[in-house]
ZAMARGU-4260 file (C-alpha; in steps of 0.2 Angstrom, whole numbers, plus 5000, padded with zeros to 4 digits):
<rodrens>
0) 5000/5000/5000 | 5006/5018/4996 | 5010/5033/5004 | 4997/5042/4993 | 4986/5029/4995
5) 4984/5031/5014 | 4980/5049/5013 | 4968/5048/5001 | 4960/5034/5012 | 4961/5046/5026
10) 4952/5060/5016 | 4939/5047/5011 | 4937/5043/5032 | 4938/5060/5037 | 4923/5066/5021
15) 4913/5050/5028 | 4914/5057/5044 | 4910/5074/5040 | 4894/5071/5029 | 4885/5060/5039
20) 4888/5071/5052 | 4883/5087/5042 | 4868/5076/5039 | 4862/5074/5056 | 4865/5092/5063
25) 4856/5099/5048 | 4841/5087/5050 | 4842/5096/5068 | 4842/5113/5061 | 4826/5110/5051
30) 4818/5099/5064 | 4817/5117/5075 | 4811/5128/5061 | 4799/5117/5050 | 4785/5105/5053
35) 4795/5086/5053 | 4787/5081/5035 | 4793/5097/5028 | 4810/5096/5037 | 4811/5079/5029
40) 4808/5083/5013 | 4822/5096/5013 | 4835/5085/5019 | 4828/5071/5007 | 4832/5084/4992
45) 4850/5090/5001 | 4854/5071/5003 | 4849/5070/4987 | 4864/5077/4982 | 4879/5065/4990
50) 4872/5052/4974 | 4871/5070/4961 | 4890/5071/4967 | 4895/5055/4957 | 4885/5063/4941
55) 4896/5078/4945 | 4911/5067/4944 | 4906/5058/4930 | 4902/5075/4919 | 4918/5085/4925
60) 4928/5068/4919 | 4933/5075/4902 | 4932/5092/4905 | 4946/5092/4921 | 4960/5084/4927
65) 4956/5070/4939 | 4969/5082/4953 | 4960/5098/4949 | 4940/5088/4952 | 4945/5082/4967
70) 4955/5096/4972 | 4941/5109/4967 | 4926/5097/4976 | 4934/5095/4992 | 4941/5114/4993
75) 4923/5117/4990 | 4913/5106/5000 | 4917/5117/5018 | 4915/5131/5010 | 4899/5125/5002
80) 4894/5120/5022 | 4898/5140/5026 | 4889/5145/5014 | 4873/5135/5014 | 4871/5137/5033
85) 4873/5158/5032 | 4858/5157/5019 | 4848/5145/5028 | 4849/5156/5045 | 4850/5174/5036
90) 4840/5173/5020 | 4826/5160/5021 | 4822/5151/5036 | 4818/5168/5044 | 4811/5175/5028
95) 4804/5161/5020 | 4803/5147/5030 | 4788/5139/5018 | 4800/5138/5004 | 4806/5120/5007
100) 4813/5117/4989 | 4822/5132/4990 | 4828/5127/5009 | 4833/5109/5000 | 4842/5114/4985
105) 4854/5126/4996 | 4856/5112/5007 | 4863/5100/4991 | 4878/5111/4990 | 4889/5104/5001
110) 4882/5084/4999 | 4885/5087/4980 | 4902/5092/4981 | 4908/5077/4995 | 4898/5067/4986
115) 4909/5071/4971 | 4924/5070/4981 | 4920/5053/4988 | 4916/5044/4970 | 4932/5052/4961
120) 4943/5046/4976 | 4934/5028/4975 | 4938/5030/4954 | 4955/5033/4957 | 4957/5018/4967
125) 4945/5006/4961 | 4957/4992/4961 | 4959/4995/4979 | 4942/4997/4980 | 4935/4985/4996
130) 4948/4994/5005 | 4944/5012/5002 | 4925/5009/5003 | 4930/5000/5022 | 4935/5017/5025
135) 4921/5026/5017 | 4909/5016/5029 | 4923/5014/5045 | 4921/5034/5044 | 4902/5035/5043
140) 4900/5021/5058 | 4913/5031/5068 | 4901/5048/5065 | 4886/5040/5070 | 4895/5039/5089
145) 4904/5057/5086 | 4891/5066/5081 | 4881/5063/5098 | 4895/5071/5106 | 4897/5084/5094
150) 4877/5089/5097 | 4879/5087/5116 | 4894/5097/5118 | 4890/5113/5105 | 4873/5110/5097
155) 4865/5108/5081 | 4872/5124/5074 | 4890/5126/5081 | 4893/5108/5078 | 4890/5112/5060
160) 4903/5127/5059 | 4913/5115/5068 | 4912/5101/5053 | 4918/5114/5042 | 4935/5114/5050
165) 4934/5096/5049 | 4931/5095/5028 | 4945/5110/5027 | 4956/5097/5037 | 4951/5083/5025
170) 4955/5095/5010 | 4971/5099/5016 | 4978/5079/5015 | 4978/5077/4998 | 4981/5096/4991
175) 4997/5103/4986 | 5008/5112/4998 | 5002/5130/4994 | 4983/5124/4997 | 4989/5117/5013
180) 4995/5135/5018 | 4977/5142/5020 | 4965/5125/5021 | 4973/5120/5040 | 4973/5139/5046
185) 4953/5140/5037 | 4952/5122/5051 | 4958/5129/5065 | 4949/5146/5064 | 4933/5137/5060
190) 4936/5125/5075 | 4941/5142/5086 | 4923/5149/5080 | 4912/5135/5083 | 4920/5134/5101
195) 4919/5154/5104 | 4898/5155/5098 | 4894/5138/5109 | 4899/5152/5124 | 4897/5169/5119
200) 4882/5165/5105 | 4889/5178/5091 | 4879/5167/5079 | 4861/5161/5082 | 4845/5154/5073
205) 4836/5169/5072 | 4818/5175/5073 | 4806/5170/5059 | 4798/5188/5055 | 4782/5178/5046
210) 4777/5162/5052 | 4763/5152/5043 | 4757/5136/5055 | 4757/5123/5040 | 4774/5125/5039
215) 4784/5131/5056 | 4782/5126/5074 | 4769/5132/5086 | 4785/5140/5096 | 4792/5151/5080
220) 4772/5155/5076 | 4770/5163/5095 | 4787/5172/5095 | 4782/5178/5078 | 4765/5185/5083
225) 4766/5201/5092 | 4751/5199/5104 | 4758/5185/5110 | 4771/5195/5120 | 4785/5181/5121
230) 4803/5178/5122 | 4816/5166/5122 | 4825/5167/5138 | 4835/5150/5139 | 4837/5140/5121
235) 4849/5121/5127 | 4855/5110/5111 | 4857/5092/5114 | 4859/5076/5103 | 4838/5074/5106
240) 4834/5093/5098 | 4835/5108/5104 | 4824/5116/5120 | 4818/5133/5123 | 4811/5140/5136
245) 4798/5154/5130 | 4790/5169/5144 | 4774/5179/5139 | 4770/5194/5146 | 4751/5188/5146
250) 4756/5173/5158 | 4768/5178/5170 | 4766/5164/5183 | 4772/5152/5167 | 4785/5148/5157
255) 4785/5135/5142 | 4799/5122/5138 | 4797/5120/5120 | 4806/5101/5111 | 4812/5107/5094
260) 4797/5120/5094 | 4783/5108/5097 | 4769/5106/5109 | 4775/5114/5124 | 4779/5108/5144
265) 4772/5119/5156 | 4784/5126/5170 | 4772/5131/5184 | 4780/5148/5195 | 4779/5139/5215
270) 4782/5156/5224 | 4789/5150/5241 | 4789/5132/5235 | 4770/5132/5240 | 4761/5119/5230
275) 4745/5128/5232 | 4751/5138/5216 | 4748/5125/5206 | 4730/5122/5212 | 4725/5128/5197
280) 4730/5112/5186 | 4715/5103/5196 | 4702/5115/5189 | 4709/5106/5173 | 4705/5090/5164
285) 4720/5082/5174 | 4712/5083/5191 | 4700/5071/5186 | 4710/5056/5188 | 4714/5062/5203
290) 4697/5063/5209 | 4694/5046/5204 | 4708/5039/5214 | 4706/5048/5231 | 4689/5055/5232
295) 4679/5042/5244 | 4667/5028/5234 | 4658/5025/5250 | 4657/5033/5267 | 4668/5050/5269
300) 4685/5044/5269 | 4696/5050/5255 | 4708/5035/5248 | 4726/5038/5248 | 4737/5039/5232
305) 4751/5029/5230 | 4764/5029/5217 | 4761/5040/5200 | 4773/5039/5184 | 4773/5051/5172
310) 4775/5050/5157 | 4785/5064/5148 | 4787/5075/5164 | 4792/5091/5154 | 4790/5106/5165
315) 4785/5097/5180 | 4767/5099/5180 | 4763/5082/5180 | 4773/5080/5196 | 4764/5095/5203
320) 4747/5088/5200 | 4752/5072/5208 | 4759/5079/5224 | 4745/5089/5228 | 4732/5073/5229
325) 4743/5067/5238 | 4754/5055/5230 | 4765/5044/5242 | 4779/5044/5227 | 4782/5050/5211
330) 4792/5045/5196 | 4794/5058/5181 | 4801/5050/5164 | 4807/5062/5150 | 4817/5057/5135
335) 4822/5074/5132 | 4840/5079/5141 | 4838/5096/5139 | 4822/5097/5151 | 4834/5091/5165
340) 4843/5106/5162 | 4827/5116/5162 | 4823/5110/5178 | 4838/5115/5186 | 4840/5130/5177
345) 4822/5137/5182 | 4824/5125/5199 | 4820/5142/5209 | 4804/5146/5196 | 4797/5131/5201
350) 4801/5127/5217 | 4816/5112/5213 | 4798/5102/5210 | 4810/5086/5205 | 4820/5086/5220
355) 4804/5086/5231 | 4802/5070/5244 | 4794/5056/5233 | 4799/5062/5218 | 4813/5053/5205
360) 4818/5061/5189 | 4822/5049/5177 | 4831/5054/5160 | 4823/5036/5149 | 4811/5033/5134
365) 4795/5031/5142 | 4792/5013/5136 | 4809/5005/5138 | 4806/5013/5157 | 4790/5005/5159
370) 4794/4988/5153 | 4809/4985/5164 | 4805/4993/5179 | 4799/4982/5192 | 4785/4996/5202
375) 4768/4996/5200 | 4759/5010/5199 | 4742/5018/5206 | 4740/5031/5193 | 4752/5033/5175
380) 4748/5048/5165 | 4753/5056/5150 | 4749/5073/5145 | 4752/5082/5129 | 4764/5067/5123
385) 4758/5070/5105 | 4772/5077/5096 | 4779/5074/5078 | 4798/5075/5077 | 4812/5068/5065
390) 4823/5053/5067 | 4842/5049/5066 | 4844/5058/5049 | 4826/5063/5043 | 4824/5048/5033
395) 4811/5040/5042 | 4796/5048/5051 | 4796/5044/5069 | 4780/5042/5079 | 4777/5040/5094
400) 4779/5023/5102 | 4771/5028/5116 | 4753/5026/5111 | 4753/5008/5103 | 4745/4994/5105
405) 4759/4987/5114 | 4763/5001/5125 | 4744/5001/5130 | 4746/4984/5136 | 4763/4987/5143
410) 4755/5001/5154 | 4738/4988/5158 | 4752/4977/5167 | 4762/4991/5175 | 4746/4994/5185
415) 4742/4990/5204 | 4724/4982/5205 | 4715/5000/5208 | 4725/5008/5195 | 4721/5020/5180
420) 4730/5027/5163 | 4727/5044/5161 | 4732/5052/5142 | 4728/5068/5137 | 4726/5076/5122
425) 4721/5089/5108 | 4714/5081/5097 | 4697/5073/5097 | 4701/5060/5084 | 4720/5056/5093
430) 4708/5054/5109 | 4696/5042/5099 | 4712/5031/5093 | 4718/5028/5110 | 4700/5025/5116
435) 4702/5011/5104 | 4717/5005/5108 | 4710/5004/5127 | 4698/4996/5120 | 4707/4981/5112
440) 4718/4978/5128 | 4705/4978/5139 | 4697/4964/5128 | 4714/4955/5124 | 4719/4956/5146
445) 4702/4949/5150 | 4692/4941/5138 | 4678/4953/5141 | 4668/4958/5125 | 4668/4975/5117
450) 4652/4979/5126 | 4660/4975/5142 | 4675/4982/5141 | 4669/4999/5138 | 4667/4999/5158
455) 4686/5000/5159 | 4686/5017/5149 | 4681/5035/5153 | 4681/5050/5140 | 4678/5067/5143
460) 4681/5085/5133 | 4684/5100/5142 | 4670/5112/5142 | 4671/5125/5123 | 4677/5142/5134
465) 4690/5129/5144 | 4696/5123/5126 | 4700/5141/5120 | 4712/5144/5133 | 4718/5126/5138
470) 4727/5115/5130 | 4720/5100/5141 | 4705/5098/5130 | 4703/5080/5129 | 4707/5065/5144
475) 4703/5046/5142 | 4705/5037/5158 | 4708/5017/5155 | 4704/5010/5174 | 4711/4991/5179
480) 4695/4988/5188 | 4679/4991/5179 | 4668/5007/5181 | 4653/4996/5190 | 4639/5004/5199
485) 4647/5010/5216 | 4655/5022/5202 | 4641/5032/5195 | 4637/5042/5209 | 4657/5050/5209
490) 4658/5048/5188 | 4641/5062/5189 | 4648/5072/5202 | 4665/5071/5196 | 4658/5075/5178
495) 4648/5090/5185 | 4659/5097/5196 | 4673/5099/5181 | 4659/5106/5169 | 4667/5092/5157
500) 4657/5084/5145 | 4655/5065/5145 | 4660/5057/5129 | 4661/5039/5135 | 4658/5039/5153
505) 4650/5023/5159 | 4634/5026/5170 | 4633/5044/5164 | 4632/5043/5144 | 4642/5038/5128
510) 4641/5049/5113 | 4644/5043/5095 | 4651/5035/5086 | 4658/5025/5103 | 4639/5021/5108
515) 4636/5009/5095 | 4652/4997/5104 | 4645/5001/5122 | 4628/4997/5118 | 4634/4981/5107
520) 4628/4986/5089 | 4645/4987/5082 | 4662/4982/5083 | 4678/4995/5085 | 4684/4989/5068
525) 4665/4994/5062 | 4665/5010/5071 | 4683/5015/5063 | 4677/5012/5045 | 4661/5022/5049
530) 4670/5038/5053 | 4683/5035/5040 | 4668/5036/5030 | 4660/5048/5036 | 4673/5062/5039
535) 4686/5053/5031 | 4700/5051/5048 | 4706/5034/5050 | 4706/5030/5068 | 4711/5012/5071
540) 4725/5007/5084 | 4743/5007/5080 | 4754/4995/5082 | 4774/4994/5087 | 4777/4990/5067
545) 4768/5003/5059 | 4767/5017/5074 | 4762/5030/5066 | 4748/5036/5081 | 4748/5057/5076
550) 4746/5053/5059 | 4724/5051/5057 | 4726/5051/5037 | 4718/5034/5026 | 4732/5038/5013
555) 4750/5041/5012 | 4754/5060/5012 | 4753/5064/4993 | 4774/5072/4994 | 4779/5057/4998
560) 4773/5050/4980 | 4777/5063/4973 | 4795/5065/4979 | 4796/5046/4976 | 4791/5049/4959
565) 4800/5064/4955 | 4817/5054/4962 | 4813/5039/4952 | 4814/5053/4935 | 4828/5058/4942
570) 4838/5043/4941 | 4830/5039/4925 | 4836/5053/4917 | 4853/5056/4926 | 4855/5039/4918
575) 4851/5044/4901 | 4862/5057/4901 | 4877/5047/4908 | 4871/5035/4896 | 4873/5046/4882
580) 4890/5052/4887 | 4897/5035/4890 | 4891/5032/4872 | 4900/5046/4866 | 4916/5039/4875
585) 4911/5021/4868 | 4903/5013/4880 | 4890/5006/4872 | 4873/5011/4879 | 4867/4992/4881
590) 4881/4988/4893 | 4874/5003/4906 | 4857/4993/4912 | 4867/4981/4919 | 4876/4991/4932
595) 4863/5004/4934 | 4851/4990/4939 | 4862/4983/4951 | 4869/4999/4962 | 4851/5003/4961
600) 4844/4987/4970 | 4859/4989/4982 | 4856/5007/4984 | 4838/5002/4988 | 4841/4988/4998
605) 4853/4994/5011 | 4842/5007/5017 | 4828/4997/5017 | 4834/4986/5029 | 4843/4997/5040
610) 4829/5010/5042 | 4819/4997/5045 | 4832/4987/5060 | 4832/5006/5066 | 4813/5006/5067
615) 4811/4989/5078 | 4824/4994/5087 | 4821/5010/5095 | 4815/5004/5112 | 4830/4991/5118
620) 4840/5006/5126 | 4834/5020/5139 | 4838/5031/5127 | 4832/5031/5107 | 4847/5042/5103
625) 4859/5030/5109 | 4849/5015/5102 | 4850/5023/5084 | 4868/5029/5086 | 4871/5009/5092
630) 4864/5002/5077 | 4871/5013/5062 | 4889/5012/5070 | 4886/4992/5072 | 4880/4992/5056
635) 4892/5002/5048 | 4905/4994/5054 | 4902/4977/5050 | 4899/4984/5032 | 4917/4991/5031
640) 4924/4971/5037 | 4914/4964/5025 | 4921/4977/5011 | 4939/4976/5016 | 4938/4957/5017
645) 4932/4960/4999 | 4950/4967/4992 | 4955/4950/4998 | 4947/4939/4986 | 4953/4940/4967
650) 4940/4945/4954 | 4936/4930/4947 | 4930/4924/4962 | 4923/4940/4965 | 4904/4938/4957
655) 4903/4921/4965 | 4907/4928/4983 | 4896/4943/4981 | 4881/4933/4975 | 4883/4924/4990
660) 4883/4939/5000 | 4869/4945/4991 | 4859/4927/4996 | 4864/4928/5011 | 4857/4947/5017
665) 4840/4940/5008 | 4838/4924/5018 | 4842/4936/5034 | 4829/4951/5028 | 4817/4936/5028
670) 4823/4930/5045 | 4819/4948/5053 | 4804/4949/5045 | 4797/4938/5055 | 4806/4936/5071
675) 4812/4952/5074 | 4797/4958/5084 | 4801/4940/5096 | 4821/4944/5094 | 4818/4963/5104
680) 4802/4955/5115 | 4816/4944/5121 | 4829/4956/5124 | 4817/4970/5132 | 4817/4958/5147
685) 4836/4958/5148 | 4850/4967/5158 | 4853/4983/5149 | 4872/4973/5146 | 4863/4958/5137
690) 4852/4971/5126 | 4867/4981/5123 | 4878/4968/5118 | 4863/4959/5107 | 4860/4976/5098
695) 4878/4976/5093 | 4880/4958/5088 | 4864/4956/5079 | 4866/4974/5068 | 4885/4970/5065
700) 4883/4953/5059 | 4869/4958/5048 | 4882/4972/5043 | 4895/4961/5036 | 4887/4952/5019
705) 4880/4970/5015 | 4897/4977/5013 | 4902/4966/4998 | 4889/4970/4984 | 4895/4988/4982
710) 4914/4985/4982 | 4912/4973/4971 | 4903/4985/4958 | 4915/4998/4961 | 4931/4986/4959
715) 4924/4977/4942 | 4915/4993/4934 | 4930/5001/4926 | 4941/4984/4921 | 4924/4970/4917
720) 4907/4983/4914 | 4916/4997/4907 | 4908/5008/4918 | 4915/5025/4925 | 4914/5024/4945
725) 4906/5040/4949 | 4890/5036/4939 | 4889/5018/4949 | 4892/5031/4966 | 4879/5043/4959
730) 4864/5028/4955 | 4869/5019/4974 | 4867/5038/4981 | 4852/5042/4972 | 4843/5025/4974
735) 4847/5025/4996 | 4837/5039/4999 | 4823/5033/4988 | 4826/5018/4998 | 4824/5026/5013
740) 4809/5034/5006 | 4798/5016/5001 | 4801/5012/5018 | 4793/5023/5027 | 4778/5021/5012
745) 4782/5001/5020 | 4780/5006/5037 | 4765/5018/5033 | 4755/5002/5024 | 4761/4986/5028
750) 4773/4989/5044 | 4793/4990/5045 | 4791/4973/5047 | 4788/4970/5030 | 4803/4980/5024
755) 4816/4968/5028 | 4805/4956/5015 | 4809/4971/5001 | 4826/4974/5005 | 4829/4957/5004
760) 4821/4955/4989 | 4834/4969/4982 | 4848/4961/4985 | 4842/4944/4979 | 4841/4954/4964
765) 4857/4959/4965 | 4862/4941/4968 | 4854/4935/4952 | 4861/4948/4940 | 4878/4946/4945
770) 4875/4926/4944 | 4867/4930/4926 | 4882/4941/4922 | 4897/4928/4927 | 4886/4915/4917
775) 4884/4926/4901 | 4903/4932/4901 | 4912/4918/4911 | 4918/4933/4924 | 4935/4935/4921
780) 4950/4931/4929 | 4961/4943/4941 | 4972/4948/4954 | 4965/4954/4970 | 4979/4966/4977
</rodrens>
């Protein structure tokens, strides 16, 4: 191996590193700013452009130099990051936040130009191509742990100007001297920077002047409204998103914690610590449940309250609620990092409620909590858990886990013998869902019918003047023990003295379209076709494969076709073109399906199954950052072995042993489909070392056959197809995020499940043309190294 050769692997490490990275902190910028469908889309079309990079390549081949195209697309990729992230901040997020095209194709700047780097690098070493590409992927599996501590240490937007120095450092390995003299100062002062804004804040997201709700965050659309009187006062970046804490002048005695600018936790003002402040939250829909649990059911004695979880704490008022009826112990669960810091931050604002007697703060993902914590609890309630935000790199939707099917049953068994499930919510049809799903675990627990297990569940709406000014609006109660008769005298006085109006309250009155199950006319499953029919909301329960709970459409969101679509032409036509110019070099046009088809199934493929592995993953660790983080660097790394043991083999065996490896992922996408749901069950019940260790070994070894397909293409595409390497780079590229894409459409339909049967039917794909391509052409003889 040469001197030159290890620098450009290096570069190749250190751009790896840098993009996925720069991937991930900008899917944190938008995820504050944009609404998460738009924000996805926008990183869709920038990651768009790490497969456009090979096209760039591939045109700038006969017009360049190979030095001066990768010298001009690695100078340009950190300035390109400068650039892009000035006129994101300064030109249209605060101007035009709804043009997400425009936000997209600004943000393919730097992803075009690393991913043109990346594919001529690869094409100047192709016969040492299963070692460079380990590289490639050792880099990408390396930023899935760094970029954690890169958001935790500066956020999403230092950690960004930060990258910048890392691409000028990247640069500067395989440039001439005289580009050396100003690429590692450019690193350094860019490093300096990122450092000296994380703590004097030169530099910030600034206001949007215009906020339309369809496209930005309740938080942007209050600071932008001038009636509304409000102001940041405390903004904390963290790998999860970003927090701000917002003041009004209309609502002195409260302060809002704000999760990348969604629905926000309330921080109740305790003046002298005096719990009596917050008396006014039992006025609310969340004193009910309260009232159920402590107020007397015979004689005059009040019943005392014993342990209370809450799910997604927030701001603490939760844990408020719970302390003034009384609770003997509570336990608040947030996911978020950044509301621990809130908390201590404003501990004097709200009278340190978490370090109150009784009360445990626990930083956790409120399912993985539930199922592995051995207490039982008198009351668990969830207020406001309803929020849409982005996953590990905006390429799938995640939902919220906590309202499945599953988690429902989770929380049936976390209960003691007298205990309830509180949620509370917005939305009338999100209340109706997980009235549903209550439904179904009532009946799956006990064996009850439908009829009569409608005496487990209670639904009110707030009052229509409470609705204006509360965002308590709608609260199902699922009770272990049935709502019999000794209840309707406290479910009427309870009812009445709140002013709340009964939905489904047994022994005080059930409204449609619920009625029909209570009085045994209809099913659920009958009822949720009648609405969708009637007002066109599809309210059925959710399931830990598909859990999708906020999102009440029938249909897939029409962008997604049509980004799906409108990438699909893309790679048509980019392969046209190429085709064209290959044909000018002659290459004849014929011998371009081959290859195209090939990148494309493995481009498909991969990240198909390892959006999906992500998916059904989520819930092993405390912590879904961490669990993603695990995943993509166990993955990725077994990738890189499998591609570096790839240079090993000579390339006439090459075909043969990539087949395999194509077989191989297939017979294992079919093994997940239907045992990875029993595969994490089993671990959930582990030590967190067993879960740990099972995550790794399982995404690693699934890993290690995916990382010869592509290396193969990339080693034989210049010597046996005839193929230019950037244009095999540019179809993979394109064809992954497209992957990405279906999968969600997967998840959306049939259930993420379900997607390790496509990806492996990509790769069997791949399998069989390389199998018909050795048997057509005898496939060659070689040397390996």
């Amino acid at each position: 191996m040469t001197e030159r050769f290890f620098w450009s692997a290096l570069t190749v490490f250190l751009l790896s590193l840098t993009g996925l990275s720069l991937e991930i902190a900008l899917t944190r910028i938008f995820a504050v700013v944009l609404r998460y469908h738009f924000a996805f889309l926008a990183l869709a079309i920038a990651l768009l452009g790490l497969g456009f990079g090979g096209y760039l390549g591939l045109w700038l081949r006969r017009r360049l130099s190979e030095e001066k195209m990768i010298l001009y697309c690695l100078v340009a990729f950190p300035f390109t990051i400068l650039l892009s992230l000035f006129l994101l901040l300064y030109w249209i997020l605060p101007v035009s936040p709804n043009q997400f095209l425009l936000a997209g194709a600004v943000s393919l700047l730097p992803f075009l130009f690393v991913g043109g780097g990346l594919s001529l690098l690869l094409s100047r070493w192709a016969h040492w191509a299963g070692r460079l590409y380990a590289w490639d992927l050792a880099g990408a599996a390396l930023a899935a742990g760094v970029v954690i501590v890169g958001l935790n240490l500066l956020g999403a937007l230092n950690f960004t100007i930060a990258l910048s120095g890392l691409a000028f450092l990247a640069a500067a390995f395989v440039t001439a001297f005289k580009w050396k003299l100003v690429l590692f100062p450019a690193a350094l002062l860019t490093v300096a920077f990122a450092a000296g804004n994380d703590r004097y804040q030169w530099w910030d997201l600034p206001p949007v002047r215009g906020a339309d709700p369809q496209f930005n965050k309740p938080m942007l659309a209050e600071l932008a409204d001038p009636a509304q009187k409000s102001r940041i006062v405390f903004s904390v970046w963290n790998a999860f998103g970003r927090t701000d804490v917002v003041a009004s002048d209309l609502t002195p005695g409260l302060l809002h914690a704000f999760t990348d600018g969604e629905v926000p936790a309330t921080l109740i003002e305790l003046k002298g610590g005096r719990l009596s402040e917050g008396l006014f939250l039992m006025e609310s829909l969340m004193g009910i449940p309260y009232a159920l649990l402590t107020f007397p059911l015979e004689g005059n004695r009040r019943r005392p309250l014993g342990r209370v979880l809450s799910l997604g704490a927030g701001g603490g008022a939760d844990v408020v609620a719970a302390l003034i009826a009384g609770a003997q112990a509570v336990d608040a669960v947030e996911v978020n990092p950044g509301m621990w810091q809130v908390a201590r931050r404003f501990r004097h604002f709200t009278g340190d409620i978490f370090h109150r007697p009784g009360v445990r703060f626990i930083l956790a993902e409120g399912r993985s909590f539930v199922r592995t914590s051995p207490q039982r609890y008198d009351l668990i309630v969830m207020a406001l858990t309803q929020t849409a935000t982005m996953g590990k790199t905006g390429l799938a939707l995640v939902e919220s886990y906590i309202h499945t099917l599953e988690g429902c049953r989770d929380y049936w068994r976390a209960l003691t013998d007298q205990g309830m499930v509180a949620l509370i919510t917005q939305e009338p049809f999100l209340a109706l869902r997980w009235w549903l799903t209550c439904l179904k675990v009532v009946v799956s627990e006990t064996g009850k019918d439908e009829s009569q297990a409608t005496r487990h569940i209670a639904w009110w709406s707030a009052g229509q003047e409470e609705q204006k000014v509360s965002p308590y609006r709608h609260l199902v109660i699922l009770s272990r023990q049935p709502f019999g008769e000794r209840w309707e005298h406290l479910l009427r006085t309870v009812t009445q003295r709140w002013g709340a109006m009964p939905v489904a309250v047994p022994g005080v009155g059930f409204q449609d379209p619920v009625a029909a199950i209570a009085e045994g006319d209809l099913s659920s499953d009958q009822v949720v076709q009648d609405v969708l029919w009637k007002v066109g909301v599809w309210t059925a329960p959710v399931t830990d494969d598909a859990p999708f709970f906020a999102d009440l459409s029938p249909r897939i969101p029409s962008f997604l076709w049509q980004f799906l679509m409108a990438g699909l032409g893309v790679v048509l036509v980019f392969a046209v073109v190429a085709g064209l110019q290959m044909r000018s070099e002659g290459v004849p046009v014929s011998a371009v399906w081959f290859p195209t088809l090939y990148a494309a199934a493995l481009g498909f493929g991969y990240l198909m199954i390892e959006v999906a592995v992500l998916q059904r993953t989520l819930l092993l660790l405390p912590s879904p950052t961490h669990s993603l983080a695990l995943v993509v660097a166990s993955m990725l790394a077994g990738s890189a072995l499998g591609s570096r043991l790839s240079q090993r083999i000579t390339e006439g065996q090459l075909t043969k042993w990539a087949s395999a490896s194509c077989l191989v992922v297939c017979g294992l996408g079919i093994s997940l489909a239907l045992f990875i749901g029993h595969f994490s069950s089993f671990l959930q019940v582990q030590s967190l070392l067993v879960r740990l260790l099972g995550l790794v070994l399982m995404s690693f070894l699934l890993g290690l056959p995916m990382g010869v397909p592509f290396p193969t293409a990339l080693r034989l595409s210049p010597t046996k197809w005839g193929v230019p390497v950037p244009y095999l780079w540019g179809v993979n590229g394109v064809t992954s995020v497209l992957g990405s894409m279906t999968t969600v459409l997967i998840g959306r339909t049939l259930g993420y499940s379900k997607a390790f049967l496509f990806g492996g039917a990509c790769y069997l794909l791949a399998g069989i043309l390389l199998a018909s391509w050795q048997q057509l052409t005898g496939g060659g003889d070689g040397d390996g190294d």
